[in-house]
N, C-alpha and C positions, 0 to 999 in steps of 0.2 A: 652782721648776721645776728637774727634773733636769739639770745638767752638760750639757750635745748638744741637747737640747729647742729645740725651736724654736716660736715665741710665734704663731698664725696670728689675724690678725683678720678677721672676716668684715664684709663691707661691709654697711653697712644703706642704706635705702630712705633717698633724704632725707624729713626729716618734710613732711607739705605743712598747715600753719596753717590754722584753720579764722576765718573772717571771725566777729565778735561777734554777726552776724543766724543764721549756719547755729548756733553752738553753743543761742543760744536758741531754735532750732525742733527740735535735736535732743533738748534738756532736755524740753521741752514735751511729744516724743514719748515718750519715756523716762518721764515720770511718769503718762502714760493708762493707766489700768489695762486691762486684754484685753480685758475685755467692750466695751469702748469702740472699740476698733480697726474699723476697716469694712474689711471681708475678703469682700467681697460682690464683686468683681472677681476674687478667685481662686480657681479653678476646685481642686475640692477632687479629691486620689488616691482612687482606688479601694483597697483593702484588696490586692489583686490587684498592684498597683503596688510595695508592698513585700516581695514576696515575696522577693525576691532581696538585698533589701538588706543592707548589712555595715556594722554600727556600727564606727568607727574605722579606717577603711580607706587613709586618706590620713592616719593619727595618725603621728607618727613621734617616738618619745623622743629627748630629746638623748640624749648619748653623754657619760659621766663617767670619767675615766681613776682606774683604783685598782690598787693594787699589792697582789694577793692571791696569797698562798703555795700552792700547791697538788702535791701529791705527783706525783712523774717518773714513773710509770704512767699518772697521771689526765691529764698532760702528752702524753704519748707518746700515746695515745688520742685526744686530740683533735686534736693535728698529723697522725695517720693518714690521712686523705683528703688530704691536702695543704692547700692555704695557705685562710688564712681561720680555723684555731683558735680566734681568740678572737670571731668571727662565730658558729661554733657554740656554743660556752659559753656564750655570752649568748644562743642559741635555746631552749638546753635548761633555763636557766634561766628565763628569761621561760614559757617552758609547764610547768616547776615552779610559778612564782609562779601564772598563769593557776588552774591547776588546784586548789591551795590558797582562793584566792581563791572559784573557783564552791562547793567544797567548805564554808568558813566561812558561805557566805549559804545553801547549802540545810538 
């Protein structure tokens, strides 16, 4: 860790222990194959119901700290709007990568 850095831990959830009765009914569940499932109490979406939807919308990447070189113009550019630079650099990457990405599958 760089010299000043400062270490931040994030709190986790405590774990809560699953009793020996729930893990073998969740095994149990876990190995019915689909067809087996009874889904006859849930009331199935319309086609209409997803019209709007947005895969990945609550996705949210962690955040990896990298020390990357990059040229005093390409710097200057993206401090130009003010604060948040490297908020935009990683937008305009991530819709580089996006773009590449849809481009390789079609």
């Amino acid at each position: 860790m760089p010299k000043g850095a400062k270490h931040v831990r994030r709190k986790q959830a405590p774990a809560q222990s699953l009793r020996a009765k729930q893990k073998r009914e969740l095994a149990a569940i876990a190995a019915l194959p689909d067809d087996q499932i009874d889904t006859s109490d849930i009331r199935e979406l319309p086609p209409s119901a997803w019209k709007n939807a947005v895969r990945g919308r609550f996705y949210r990447p962690v955040n990896q700290a990298v020390s990357l070189r990059l040229d005093a113009d390409v710097v200057a550019w993206l401090k130009e709007p003010g604060k948040g630079y490297q908020t935009r650099a990683n937008h305009i990457l991530r819709e580089r990568m996006l773009a590449d990405m849809r481009r390789l599958r079609a």
